[in-house]
TORKOL-4160 file (C-alpha; in steps of 0.2 Angstrom, whole numbers, padded with zeros to 4 digits, m for minus):
302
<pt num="1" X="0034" Y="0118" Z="0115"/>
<pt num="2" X="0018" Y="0107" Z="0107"/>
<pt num="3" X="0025" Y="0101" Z="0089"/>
<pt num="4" X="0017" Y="0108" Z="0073"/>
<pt num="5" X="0013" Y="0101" Z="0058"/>
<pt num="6" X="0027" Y="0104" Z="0046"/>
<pt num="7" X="0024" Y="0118" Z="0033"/>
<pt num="8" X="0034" Y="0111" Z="0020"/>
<pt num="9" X="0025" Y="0094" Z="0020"/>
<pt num="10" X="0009" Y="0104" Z="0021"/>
<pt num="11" X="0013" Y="0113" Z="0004"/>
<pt num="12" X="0016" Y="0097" Z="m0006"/>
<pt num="13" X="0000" Y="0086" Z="0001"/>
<pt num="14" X="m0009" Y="0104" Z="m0005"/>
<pt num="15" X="0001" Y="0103" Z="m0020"/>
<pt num="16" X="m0004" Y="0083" Z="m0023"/>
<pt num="17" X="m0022" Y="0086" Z="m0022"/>
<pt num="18" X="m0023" Y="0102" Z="m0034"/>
<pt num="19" X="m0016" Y="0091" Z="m0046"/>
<pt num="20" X="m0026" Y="0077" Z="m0040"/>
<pt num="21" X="m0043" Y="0086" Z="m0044"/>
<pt num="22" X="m0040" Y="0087" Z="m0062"/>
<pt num="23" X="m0028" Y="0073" Z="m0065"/>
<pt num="24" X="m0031" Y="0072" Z="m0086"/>
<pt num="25" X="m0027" Y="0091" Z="m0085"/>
<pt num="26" X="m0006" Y="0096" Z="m0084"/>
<pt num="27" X="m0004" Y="0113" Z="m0075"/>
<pt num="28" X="0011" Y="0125" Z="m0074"/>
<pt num="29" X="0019" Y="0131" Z="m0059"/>
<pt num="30" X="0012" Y="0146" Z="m0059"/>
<pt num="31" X="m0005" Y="0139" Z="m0061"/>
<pt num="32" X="m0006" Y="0129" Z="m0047"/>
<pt num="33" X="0003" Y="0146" Z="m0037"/>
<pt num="34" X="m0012" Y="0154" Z="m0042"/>
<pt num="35" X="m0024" Y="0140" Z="m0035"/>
<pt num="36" X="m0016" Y="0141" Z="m0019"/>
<pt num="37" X="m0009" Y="0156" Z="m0017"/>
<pt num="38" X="0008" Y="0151" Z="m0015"/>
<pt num="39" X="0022" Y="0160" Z="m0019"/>
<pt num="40" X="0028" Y="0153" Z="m0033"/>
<pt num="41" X="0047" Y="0150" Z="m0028"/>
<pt num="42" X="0039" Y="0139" Z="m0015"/>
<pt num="43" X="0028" Y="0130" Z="m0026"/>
<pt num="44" X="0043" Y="0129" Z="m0040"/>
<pt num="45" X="0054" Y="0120" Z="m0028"/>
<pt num="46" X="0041" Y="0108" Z="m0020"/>
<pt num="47" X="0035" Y="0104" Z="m0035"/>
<pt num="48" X="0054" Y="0100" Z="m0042"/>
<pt num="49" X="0055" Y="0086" Z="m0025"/>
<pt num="50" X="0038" Y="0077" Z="m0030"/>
<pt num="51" X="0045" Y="0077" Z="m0048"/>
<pt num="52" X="0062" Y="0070" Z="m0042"/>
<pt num="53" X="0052" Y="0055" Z="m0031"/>
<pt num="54" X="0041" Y="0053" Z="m0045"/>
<pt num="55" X="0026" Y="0060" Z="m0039"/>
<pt num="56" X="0026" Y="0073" Z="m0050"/>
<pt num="57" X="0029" Y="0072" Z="m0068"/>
<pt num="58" X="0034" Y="0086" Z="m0080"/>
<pt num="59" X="0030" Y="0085" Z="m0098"/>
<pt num="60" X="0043" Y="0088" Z="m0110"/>
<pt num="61" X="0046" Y="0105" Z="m0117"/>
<pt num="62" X="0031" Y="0113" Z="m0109"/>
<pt num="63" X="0036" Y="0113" Z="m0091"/>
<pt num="64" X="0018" Y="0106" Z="m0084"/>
<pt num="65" X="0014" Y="0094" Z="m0071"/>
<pt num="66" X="0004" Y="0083" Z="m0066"/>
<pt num="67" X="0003" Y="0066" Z="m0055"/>
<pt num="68" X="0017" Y="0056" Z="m0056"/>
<pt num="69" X="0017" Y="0034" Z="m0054"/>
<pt num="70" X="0023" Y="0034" Z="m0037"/>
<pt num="71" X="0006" Y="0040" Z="m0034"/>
<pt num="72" X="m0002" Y="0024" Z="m0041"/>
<pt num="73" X="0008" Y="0013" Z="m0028"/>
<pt num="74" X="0003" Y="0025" Z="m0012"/>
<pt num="75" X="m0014" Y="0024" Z="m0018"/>
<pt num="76" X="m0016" Y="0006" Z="m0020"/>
<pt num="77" X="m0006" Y="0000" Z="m0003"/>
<pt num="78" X="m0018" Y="0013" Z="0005"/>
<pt num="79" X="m0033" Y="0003" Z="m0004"/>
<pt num="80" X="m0024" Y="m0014" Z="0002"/>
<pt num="81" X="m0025" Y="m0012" Z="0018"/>
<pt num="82" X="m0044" Y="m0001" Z="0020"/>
<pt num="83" X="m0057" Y="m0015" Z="0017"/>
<pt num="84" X="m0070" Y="m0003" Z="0017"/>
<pt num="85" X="m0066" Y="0004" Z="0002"/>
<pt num="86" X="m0063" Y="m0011" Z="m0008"/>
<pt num="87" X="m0081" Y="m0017" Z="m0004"/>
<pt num="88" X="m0089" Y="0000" Z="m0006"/>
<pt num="89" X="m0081" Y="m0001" Z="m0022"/>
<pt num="90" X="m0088" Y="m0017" Z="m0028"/>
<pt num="91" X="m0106" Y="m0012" Z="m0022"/>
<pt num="92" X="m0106" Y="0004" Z="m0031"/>
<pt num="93" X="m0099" Y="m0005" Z="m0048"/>
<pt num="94" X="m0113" Y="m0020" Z="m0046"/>
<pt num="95" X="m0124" Y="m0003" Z="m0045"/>
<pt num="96" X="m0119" Y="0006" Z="m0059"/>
<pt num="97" X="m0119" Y="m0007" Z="m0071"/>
<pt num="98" X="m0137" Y="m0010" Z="m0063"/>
<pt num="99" X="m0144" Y="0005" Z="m0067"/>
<pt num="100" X="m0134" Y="0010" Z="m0082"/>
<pt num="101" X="m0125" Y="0028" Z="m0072"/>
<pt num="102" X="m0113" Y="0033" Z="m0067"/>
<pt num="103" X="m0109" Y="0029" Z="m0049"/>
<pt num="104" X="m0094" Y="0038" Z="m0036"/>
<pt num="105" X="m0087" Y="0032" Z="m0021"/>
<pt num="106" X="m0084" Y="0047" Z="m0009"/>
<pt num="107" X="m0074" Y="0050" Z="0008"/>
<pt num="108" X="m0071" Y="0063" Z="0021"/>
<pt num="109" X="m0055" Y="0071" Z="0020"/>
<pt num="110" X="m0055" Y="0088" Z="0032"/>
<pt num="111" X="m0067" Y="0099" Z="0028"/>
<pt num="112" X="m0071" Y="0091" Z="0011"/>
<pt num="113" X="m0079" Y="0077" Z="0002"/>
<pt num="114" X="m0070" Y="0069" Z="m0011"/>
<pt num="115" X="m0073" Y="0057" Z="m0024"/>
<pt num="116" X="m0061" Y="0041" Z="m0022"/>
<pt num="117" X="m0066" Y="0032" Z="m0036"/>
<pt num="118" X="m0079" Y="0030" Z="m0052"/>
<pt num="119" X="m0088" Y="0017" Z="m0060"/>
<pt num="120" X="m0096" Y="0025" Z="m0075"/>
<pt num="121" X="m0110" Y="0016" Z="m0086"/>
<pt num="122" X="m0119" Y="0031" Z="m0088"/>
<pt num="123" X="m0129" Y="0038" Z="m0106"/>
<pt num="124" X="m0118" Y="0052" Z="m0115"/>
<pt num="125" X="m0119" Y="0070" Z="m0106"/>
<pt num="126" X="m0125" Y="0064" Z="m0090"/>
<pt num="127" X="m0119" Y="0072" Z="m0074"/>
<pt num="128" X="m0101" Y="0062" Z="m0069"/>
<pt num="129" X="m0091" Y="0063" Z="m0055"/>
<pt num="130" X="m0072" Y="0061" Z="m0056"/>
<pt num="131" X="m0060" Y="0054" Z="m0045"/>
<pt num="132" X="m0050" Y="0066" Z="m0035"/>
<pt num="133" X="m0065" Y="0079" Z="m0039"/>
<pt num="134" X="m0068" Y="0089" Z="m0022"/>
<pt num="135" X="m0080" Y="0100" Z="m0014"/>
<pt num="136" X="m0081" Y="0108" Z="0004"/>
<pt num="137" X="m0090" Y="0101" Z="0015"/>
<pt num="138" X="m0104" Y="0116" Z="0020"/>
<pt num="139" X="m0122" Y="0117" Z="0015"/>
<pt num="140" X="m0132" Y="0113" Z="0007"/>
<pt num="141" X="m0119" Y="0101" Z="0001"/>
<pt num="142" X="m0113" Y="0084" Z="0010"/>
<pt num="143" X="m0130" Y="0080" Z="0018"/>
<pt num="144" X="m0126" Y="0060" Z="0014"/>
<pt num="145" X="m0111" Y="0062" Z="0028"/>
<pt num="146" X="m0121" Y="0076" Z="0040"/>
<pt num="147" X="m0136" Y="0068" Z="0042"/>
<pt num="148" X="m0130" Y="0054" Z="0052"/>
<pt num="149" X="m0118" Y="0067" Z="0061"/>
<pt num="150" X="m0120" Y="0071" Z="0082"/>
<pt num="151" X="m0127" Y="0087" Z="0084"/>
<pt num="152" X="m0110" Y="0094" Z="0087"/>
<pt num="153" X="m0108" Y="0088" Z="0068"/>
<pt num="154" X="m0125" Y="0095" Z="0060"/>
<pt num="155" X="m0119" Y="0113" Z="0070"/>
<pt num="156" X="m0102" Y="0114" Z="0063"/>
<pt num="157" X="m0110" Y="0107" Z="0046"/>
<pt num="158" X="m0122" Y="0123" Z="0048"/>
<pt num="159" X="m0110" Y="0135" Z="0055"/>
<pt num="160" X="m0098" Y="0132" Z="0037"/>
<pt num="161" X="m0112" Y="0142" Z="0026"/>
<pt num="162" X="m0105" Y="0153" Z="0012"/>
<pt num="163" X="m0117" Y="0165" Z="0020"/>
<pt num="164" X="m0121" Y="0166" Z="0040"/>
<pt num="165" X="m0139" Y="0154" Z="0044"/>
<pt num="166" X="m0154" Y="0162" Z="0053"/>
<pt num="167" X="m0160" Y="0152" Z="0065"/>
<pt num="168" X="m0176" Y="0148" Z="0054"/>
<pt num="169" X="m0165" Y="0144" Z="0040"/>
<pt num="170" X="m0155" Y="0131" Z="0051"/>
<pt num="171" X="m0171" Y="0122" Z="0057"/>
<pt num="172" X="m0174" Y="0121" Z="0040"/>
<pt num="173" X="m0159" Y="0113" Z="0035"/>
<pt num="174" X="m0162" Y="0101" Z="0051"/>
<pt num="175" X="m0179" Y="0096" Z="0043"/>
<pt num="176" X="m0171" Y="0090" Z="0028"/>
<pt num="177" X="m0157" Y="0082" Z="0038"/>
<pt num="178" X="m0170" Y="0071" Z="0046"/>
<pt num="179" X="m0179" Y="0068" Z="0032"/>
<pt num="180" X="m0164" Y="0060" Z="0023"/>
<pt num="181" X="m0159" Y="0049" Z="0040"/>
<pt num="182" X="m0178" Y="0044" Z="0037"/>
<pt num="183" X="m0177" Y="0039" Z="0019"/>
<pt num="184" X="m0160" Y="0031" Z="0022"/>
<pt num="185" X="m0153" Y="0042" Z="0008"/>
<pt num="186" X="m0151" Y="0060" Z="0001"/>
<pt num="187" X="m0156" Y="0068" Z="m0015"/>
<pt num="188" X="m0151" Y="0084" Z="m0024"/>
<pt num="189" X="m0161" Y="0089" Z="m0037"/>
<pt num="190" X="m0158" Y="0107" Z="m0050"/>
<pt num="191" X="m0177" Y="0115" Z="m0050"/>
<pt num="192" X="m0185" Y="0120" Z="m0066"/>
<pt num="193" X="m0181" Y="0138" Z="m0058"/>
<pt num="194" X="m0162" Y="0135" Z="m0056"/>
<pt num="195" X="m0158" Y="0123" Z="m0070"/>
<pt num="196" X="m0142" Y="0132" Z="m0074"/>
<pt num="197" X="m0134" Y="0125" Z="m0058"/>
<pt num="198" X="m0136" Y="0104" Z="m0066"/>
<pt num="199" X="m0124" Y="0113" Z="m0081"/>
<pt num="200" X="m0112" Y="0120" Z="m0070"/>
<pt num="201" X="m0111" Y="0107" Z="m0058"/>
<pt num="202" X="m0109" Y="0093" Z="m0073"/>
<pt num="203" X="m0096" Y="0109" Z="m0081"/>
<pt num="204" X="m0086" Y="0108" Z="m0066"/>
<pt num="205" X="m0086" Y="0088" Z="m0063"/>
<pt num="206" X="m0078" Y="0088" Z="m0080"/>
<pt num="207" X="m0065" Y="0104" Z="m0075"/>
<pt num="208" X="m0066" Y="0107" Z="m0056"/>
<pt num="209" X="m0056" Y="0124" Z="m0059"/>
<pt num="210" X="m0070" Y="0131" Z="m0070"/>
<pt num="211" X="m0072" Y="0150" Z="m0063"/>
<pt num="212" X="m0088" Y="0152" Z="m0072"/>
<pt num="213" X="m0095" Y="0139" Z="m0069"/>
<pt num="214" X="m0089" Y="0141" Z="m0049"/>
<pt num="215" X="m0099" Y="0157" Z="m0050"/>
<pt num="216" X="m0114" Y="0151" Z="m0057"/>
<pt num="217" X="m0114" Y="0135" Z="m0045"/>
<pt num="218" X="m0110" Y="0147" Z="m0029"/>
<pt num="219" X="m0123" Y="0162" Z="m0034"/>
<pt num="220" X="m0138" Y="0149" Z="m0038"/>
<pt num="221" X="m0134" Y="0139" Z="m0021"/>
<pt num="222" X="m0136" Y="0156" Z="m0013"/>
<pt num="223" X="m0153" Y="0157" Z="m0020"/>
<pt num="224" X="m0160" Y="0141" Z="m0016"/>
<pt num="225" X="m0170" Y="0136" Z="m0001"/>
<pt num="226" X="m0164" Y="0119" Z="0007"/>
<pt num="227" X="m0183" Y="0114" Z="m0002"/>
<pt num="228" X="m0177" Y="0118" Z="m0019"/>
<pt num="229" X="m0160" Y="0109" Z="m0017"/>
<pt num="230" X="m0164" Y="0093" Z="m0004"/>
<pt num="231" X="m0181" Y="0091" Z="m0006"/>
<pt num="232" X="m0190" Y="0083" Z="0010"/>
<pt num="233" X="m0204" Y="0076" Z="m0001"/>
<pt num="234" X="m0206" Y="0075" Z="m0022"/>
<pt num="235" X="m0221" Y="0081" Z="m0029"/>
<pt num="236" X="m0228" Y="0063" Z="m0037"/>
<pt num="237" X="m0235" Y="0077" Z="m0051"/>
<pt num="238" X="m0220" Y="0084" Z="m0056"/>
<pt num="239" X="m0203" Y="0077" Z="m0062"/>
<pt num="240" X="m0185" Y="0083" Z="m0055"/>
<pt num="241" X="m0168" Y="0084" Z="m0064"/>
<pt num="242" X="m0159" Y="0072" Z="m0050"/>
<pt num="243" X="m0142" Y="0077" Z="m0050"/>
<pt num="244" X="m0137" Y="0067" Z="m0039"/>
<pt num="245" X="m0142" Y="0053" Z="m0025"/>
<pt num="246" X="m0131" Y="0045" Z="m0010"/>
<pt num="247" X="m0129" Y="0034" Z="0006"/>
<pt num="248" X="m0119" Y="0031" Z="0018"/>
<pt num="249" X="m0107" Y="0015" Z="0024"/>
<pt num="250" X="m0104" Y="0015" Z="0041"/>
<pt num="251" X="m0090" Y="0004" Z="0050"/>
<pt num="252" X="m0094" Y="m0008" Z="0067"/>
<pt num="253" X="m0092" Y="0011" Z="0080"/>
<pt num="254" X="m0108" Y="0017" Z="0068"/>
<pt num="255" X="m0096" Y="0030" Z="0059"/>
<pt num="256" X="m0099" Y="0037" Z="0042"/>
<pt num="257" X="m0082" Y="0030" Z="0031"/>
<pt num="258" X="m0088" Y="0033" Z="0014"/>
<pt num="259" X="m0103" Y="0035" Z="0005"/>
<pt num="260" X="m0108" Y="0028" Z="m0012"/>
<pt num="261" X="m0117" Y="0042" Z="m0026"/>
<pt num="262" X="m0129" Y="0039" Z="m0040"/>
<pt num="263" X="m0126" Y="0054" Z="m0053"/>
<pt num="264" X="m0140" Y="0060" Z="m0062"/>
<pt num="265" X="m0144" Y="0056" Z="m0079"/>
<pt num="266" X="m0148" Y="0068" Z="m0092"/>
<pt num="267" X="m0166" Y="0068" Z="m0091"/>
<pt num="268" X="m0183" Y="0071" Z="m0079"/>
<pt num="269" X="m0186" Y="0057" Z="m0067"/>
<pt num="270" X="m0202" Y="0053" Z="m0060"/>
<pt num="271" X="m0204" Y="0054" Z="m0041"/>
<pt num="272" X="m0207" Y="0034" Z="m0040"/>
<pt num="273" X="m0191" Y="0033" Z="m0051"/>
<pt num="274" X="m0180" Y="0043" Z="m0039"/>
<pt num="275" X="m0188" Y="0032" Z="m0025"/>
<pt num="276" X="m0184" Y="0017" Z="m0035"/>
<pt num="277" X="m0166" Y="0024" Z="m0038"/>
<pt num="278" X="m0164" Y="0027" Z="m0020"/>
<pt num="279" X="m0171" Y="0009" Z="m0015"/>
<pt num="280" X="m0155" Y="0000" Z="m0025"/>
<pt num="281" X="m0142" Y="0013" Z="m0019"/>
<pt num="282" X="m0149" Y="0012" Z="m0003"/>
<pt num="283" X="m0149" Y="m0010" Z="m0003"/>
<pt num="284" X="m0128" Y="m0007" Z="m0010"/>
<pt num="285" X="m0123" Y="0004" Z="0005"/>
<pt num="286" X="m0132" Y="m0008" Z="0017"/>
<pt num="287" X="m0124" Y="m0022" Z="0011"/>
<pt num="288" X="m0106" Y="m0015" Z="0013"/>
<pt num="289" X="m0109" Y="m0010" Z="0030"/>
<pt num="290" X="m0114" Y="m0028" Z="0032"/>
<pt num="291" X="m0097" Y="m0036" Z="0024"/>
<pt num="292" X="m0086" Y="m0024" Z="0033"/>
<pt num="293" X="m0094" Y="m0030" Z="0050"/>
<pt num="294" X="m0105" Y="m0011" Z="0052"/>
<pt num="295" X="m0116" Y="m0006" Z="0057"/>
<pt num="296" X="m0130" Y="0009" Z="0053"/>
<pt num="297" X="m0131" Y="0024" Z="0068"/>
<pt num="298" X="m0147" Y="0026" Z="0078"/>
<pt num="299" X="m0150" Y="0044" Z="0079"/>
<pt num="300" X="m0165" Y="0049" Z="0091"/>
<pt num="301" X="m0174" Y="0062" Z="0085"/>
<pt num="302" X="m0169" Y="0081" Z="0084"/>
């Protein structure tokens, strides 16, 4: 009989990373039931074990959790021993201080993306990213990752869509895919058209649990051609509302290990200024690969 994953181990690393993706936020039991629909026994008693090991803390008198400090200690052995990281990091500080923004680092983790750590230098009520924020890994979102992927890759990327892909939607997507390998970075920009989805996405970097602003951000990704969303080419006439920019770091087999993101600031950026933009985070991600002994994938073309 092949072994299986153990359900009870699954439930607290699900558990971990709900309270993970708002840490400054405490929830209840039955909040984090609802998130992940558990039943609420279940979730009771495995939160009660994370607590006791001191991975969970709850507060006094209101019966909330959130991340306990034995967190801290599996985080930073984890960080000891993944040099990758540690370089990625210092690269997307240098960067943020550089350009005064807020900058993220990012990994893979399943089938989703999430933010590792910040370095925020940013203006006030500019887009930000917050550590342990997430979001699934399916267009038109993680082209920084996908676009360096194998075919195999860019297809499961395509086939994850909220809503099934047409064929010519899917060549479409592929266009902008190439594009970004070309330019050596992505970038996602809110349309004059859609500017409601630079509010929700900045709403839900601040509370990823938002349902309103879930709605908003899902129902205006619906609507937007992969043109709107990962422009191939800027119009040099008309400035964009970048909401954010990224490249990858790639280790010595050519593999994507974490990418470093420039969030938007709270203004209109020229075309040469996102171009600049790109130029700097693009230098960053190249010299990491570099340090950790990468290398960048050739891809021929699709």
């Amino acid at each position: 009989m092949p072994l299986v994953a153990s359900p009870a181990v699954l439930r607290a690393v699900d558990i971990l990373e709900t309270l993970a993706a708002d840490p400054a936020e405490a929830m209840t039991v039955s909040e984090v039931a609802r998130i992940l629909d558990m039943p609420r026994a279940s979730c009771h008693t495995v939160l009660l074990a994370l607590a006791e090991r001191g991975y969970a803390v709850r507060g006094e008198g209101d019966l909330r959790y959130r991340l306990g400090p034995a967190c801290i200690a599996v985080g930073d052995a984890a960080r000891s021993i993944n040099s990758a990281l540690a370089v990625t990091g210092h690269e997307a500080e240098a960067l943020a201080r550089q350009t005064g923004t807020c900058v993220g680092v990012s990994v893979r983790t399943g089938d989703e993306i999430r933010v590792v750590e910040v370095f925020d230098h940013g203006a006030p009520f500019a887009v930000r990213g917050h550590v342990g924020q997430a979001i699934r890994l399916a267009p038109p979102f993680g082209t920084g990752l996908v676009a360096w992927a194998d075919d195999a890759g860019v297809d499961a990327w395509l086939d994850a869509a909220a809503v099934p892909l047409g064929e010519a939607a899917r060549t479409r997507y592929r266009a902008a895919l190439a594009a970004i390998r070309t330019r050596g970075y992505s970038v996602t920009v809110a349309t004059p058209r859609n500017p409601e989805l630079a509010d929700a996405l900045a709403t839900l970097a601040d509370t990823p649990d938002a349902e309103e602003a879930r709605r908003v951000r899902d129902d205006v990704v619906l609507e937007l051609t992969h043109s709107e969303y990962l422009p191939t080419d800027l119009d040099a006439d008309h400035p964009v509302r970048m909401l954010q920019c990224s490249a990858p770091v790639f280790d010595v087999l050519g593999n994507v290990v974490a990418k470093i993101m420039v969030f938007g600031p709270n203004y209109d950026l020229t075309p040469d200024e996102v171009a600049r933009l790109g130029e700097l985070l693009k230098e960053a991600t190249e010299r990491a690969t570099r340090h950790i002994g990468g290398k960048a994938r050739t891809l021929e073309p699709r």
